[in-house]
C-alpha positions as CSV (number, residue, x, y, z in Angstrom):
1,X,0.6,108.4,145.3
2,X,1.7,110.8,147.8
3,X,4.5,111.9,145.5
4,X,2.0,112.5,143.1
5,X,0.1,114.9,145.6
6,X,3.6,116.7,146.7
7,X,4.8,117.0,143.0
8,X,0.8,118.6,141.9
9,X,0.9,120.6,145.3
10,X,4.2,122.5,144.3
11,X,3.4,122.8,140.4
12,X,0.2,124.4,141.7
13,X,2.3,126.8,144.1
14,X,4.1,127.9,141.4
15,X,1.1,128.5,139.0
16,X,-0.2,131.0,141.3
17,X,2.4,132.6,141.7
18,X,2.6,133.3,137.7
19,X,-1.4,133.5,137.3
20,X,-1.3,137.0,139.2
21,X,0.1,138.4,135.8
22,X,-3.4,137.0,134.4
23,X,-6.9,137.8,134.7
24,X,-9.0,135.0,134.2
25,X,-8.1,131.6,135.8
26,X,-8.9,129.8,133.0
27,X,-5.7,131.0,130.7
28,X,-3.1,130.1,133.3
29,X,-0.1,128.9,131.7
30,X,3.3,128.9,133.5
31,X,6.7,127.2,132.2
32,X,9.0,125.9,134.7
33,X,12.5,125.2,133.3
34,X,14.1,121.4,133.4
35,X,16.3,122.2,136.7
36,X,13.2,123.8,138.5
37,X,10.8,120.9,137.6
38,X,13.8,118.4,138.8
39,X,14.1,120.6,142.1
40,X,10.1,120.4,142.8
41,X,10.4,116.8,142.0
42,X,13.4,116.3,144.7
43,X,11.8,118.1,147.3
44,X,8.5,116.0,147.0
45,X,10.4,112.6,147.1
46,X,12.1,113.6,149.9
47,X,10.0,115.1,151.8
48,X,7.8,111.4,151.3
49,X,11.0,109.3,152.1
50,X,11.6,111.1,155.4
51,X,8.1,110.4,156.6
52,X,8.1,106.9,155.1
53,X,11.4,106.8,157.2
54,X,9.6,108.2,160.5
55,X,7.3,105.6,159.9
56,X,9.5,103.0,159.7
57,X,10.9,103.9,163.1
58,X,7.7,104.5,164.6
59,X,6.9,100.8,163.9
60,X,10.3,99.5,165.3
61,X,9.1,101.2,168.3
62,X,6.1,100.2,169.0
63,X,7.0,96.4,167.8
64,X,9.9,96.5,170.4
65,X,7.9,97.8,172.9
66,X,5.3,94.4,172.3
67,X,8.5,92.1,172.1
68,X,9.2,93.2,175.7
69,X,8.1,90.5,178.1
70,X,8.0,91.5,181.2
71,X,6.4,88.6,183.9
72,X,3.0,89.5,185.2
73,X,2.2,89.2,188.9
74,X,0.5,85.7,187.9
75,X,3.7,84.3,186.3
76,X,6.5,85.5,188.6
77,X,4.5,83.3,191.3
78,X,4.1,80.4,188.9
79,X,7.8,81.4,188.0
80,X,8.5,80.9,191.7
81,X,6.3,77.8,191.8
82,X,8.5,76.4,188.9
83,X,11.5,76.9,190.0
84,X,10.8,75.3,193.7
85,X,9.6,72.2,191.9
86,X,12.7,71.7,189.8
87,X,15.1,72.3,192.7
88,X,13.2,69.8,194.6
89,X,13.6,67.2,191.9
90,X,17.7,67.8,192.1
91,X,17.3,70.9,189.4
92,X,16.6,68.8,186.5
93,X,12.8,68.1,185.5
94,X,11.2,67.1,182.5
95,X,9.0,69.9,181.3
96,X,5.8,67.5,180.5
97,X,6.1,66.3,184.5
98,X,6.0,70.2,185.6
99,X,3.4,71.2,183.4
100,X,1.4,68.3,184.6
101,X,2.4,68.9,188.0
102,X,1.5,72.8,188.1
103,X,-2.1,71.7,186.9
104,X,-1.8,74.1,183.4
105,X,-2.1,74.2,179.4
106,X,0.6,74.0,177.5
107,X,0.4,77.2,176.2
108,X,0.6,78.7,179.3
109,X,3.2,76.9,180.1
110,X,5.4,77.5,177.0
111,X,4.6,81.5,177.7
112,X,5.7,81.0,181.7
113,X,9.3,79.6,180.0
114,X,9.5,81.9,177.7
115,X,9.5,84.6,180.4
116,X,11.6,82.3,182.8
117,X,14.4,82.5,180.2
118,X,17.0,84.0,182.5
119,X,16.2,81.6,185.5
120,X,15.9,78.1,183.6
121,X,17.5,76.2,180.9
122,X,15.7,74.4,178.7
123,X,17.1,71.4,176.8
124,X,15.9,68.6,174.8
125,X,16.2,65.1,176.6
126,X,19.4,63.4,175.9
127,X,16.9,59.6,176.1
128,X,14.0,61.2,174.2
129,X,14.8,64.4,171.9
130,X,11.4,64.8,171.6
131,X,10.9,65.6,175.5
132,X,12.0,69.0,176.6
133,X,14.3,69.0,180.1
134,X,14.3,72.2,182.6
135,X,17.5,72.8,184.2
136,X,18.1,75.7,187.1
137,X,20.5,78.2,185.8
């Protein structure tokens, strides 16, 4: 569609351009030759891949930028809080016992490990796969 607008935009360029030979409006009639129709047609499809492109990035960018997580003030103490409580259980825990332990849901405990990633190992349980262990790094 927005090729379609580029292409009609530059046809329309080029009609003016002719139609100051002519009068009146309504007998405009210009004749562009097969290379110079291909070269109007190139320039509009390229100008609307290099913005689809920009786009593209754009989105990258801003999707990076929310893939970033960075701990907030609340987590890095929980984050502390964690990590004390596995290190006083010999730096192994079961993640169901410090969940229950720190007193909070399970998704915000899933979102504190997910932050905790470079301070804590996570594992399944070698007894039960379905119970997730914490190791200290």
């Amino acid at each position: 569609m927005l090729e379609d607008t580029k292409v009609l935009d530059s046809i329309k360029a080029l009609a003016s351009m002719n139609s100051m030979e002519h009068e009146q409006p309504s007998e405009q009639i210009f004749v562009l030759t097969s290379p110079q129709l291909q070269a109007i047609i190139s320039k509009a499809i390229l100008e609307a891949t290099e913005r689809l492109y920009l786009e593209i990035a754009y989105d990258r960018q801003r999707i990076s930028r929310l893939e970033q997580k960075e701990p907030q003030p609340l987590q890095k103490d929980r984050g502390e809080i964690l990590r004390a409580l596995i290190v006083t259980n010999g730096g192994k825990m079961l993640a169901k016992e410090a969940r229950q332990k720190m007193r909070i849901s399970k998704k915000t405990f899933s979102l504190l490990l997910g932050v905790m990633g470079d301070y804590i190992e996570t594992r399944p349980y070698h007894l039960d796969k379905r119970q997730l262990l914490l190791i200290i790094k």
